[in-house]
C-alpha positions as CSV (number, residue, x, y, z in Angstrom):
1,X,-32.6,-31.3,-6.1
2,X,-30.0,-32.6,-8.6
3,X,-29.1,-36.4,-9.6
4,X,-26.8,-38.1,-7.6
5,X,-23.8,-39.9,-9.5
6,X,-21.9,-43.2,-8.6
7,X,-19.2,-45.2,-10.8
8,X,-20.2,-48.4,-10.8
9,X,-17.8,-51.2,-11.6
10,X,-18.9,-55.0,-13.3
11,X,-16.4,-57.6,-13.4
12,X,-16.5,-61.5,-13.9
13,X,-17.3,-64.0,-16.2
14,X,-19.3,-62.3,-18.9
15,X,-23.2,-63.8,-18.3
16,X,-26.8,-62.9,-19.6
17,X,-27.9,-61.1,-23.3
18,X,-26.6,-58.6,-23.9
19,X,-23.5,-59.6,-21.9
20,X,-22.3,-58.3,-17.9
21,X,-20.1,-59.0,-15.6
22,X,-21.5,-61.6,-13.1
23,X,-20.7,-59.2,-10.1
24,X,-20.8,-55.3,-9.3
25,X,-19.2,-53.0,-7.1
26,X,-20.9,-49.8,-6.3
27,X,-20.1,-46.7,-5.2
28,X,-16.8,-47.4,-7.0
29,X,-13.8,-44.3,-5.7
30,X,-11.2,-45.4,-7.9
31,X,-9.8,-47.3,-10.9
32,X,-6.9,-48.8,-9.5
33,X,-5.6,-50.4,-12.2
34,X,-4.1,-54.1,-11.0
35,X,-3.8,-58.1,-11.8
36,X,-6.9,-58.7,-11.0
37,X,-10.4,-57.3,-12.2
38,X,-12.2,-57.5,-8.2
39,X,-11.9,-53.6,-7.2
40,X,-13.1,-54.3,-3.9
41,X,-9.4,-56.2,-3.4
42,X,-6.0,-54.0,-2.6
43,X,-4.5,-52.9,-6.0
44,X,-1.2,-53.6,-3.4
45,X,-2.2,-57.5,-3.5
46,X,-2.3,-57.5,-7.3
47,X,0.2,-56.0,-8.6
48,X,1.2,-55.3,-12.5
49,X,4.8,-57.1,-13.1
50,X,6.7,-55.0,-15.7
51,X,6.2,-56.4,-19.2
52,X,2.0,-57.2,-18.0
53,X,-0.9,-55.8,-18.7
54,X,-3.8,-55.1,-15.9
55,X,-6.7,-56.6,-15.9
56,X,-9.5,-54.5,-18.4
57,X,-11.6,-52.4,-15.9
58,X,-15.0,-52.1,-17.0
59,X,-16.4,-48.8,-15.4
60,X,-19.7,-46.9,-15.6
61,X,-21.8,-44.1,-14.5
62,X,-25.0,-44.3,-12.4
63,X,-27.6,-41.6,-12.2
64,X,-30.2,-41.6,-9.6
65,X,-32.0,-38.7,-7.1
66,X,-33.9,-35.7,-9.2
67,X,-33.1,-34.6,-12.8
68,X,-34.9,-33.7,-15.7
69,X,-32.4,-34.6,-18.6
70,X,-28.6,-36.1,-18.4
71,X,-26.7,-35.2,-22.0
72,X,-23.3,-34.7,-23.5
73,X,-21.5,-37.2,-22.3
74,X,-17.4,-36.9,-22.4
75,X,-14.6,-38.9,-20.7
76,X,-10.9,-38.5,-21.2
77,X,-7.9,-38.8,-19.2
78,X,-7.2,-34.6,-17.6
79,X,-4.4,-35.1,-15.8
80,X,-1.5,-36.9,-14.7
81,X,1.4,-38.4,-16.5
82,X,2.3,-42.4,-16.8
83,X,5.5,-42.8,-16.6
84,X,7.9,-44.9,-19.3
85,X,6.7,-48.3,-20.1
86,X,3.3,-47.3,-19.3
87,X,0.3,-47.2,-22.0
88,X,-3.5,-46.8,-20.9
89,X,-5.3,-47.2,-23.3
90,X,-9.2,-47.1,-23.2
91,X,-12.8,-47.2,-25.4
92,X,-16.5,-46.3,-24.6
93,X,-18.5,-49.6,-25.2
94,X,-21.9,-51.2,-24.4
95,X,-19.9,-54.5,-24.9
96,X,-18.8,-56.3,-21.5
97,X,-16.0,-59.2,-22.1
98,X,-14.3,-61.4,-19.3
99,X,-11.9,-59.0,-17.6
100,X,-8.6,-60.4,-18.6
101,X,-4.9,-59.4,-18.3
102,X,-4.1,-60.4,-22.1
103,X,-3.8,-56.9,-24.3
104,X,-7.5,-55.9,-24.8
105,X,-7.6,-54.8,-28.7
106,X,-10.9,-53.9,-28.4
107,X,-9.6,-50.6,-26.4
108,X,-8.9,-48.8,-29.5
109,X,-8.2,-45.1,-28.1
110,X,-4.4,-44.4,-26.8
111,X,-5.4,-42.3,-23.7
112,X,-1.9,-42.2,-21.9
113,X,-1.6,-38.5,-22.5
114,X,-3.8,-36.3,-20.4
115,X,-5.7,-33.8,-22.3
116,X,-8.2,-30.9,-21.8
117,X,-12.3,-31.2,-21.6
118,X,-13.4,-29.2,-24.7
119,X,-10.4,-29.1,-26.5
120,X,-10.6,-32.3,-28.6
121,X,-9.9,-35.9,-28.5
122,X,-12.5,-36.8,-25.7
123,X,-15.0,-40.1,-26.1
124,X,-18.7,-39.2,-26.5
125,X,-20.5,-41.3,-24.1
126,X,-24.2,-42.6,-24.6
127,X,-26.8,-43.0,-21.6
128,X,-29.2,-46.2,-21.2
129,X,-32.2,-47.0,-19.4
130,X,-31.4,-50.0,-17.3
131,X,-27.5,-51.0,-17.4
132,X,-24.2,-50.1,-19.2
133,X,-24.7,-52.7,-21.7
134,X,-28.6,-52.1,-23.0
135,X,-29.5,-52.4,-26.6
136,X,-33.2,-51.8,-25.9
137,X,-33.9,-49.1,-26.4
138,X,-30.4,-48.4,-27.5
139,X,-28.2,-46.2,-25.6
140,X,-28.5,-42.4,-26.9
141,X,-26.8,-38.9,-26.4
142,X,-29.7,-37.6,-24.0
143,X,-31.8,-39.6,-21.1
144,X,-34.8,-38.7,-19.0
145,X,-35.0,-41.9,-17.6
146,X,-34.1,-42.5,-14.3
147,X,-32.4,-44.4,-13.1
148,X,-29.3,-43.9,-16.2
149,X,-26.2,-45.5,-16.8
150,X,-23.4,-44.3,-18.8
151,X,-21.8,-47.0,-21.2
152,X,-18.7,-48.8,-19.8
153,X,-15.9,-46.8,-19.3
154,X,-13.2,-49.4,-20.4
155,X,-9.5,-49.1,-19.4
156,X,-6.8,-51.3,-19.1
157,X,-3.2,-50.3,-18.2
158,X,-1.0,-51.8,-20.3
159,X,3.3,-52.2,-19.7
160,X,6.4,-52.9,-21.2
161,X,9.6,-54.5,-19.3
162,X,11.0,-50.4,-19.3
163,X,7.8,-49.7,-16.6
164,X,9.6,-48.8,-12.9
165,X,8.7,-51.2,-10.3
166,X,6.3,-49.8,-7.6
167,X,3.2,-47.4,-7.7
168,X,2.1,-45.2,-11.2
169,X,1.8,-41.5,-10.8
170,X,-2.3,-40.6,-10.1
171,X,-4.1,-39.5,-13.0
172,X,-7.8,-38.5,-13.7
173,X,-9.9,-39.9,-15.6
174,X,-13.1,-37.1,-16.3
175,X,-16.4,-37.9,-17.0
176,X,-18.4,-34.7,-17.9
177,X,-21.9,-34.5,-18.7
178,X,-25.1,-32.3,-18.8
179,X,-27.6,-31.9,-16.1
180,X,-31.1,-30.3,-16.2
């Protein structure tokens, strides 16, 4: 047998201690990055006016099913390319905030350009016991617990009045990790 994986997606008002997202989506297929933090609504419905920001997507990974150890976390963007007026930028965080359209500057790594697993500039990502956002115990390089979460994969997709009306080019986002 081998885990089984989900992205998982919180948004909301930020509630509880530590801090989540009131709501969560499961079984998340995509990060379609929009003006509004709901995923389960049409990216099409919300769109991103030129000169906007999206709303900050708070993502994470969930491991259930049969597995010794998850470890090595890494996330990065792998391929696609945003076109002009177009920043992503991103951060690995156990700290959930109100998903909001105003520039996140808490999303401290430029992840616009796509790069290549194992070749540098990827996040490490830490594993906790019962959510994204645990503190206790605090969210380490290795779990056996089970069920796991990844931290939150944060993104928000950031413009400038030079970003072409209509959809962005796909890119994918990676999130690599150890199984055993």
């Amino acid at each position: 047998m081998a885990a089984t994986f989900a992205f998982d997606q919180q948004y909301g008002t930020q509630t509880g201690t530590p801090l989540g997202g009131t709501t969560t989506a499961t079984g998340v297929t995509n990060n379609n990055w929009s003006n509004s933090a709901d995923p389960t609504i049409a990216y099409s419905a919300n769109p991103i006016t030129a000169g906007n920001n999206s709303f900050t997507t708070f993502q994470y990974g969930h491991f259930t099913g049969t597995y010794n150890q998850i470890s090595a976390g890494q996330w990065a963007h792998t391929s696609g390319t945003l076109g002009t007026g177009l920043t992503l930028k991103g951060v690995v965080t156990s700290a959930y905030a109100t998903p909001s359209f105003t520039t996140n500057t808490n999303l401290t790594v430029d992840m616009t350009t796509a790069i290549t697993m194992g070749a540098g500039g990827t996040q490490t990502v830490l594993f906790a016991q019962t959510s994204p956002q645990t503190t206790t115990p605090a969210a380490a390089a290795s779990i056996t617990a089970n069920p796991a979460f990844t931290q939150y994969l944060a993104t928000q997709l950031q413009t400038t009045t030079a970003a072409a009306a209509g959809d962005t080019t796909s890119v994918t986002m990676t999130l690599q990790y150890n199984e055993n």
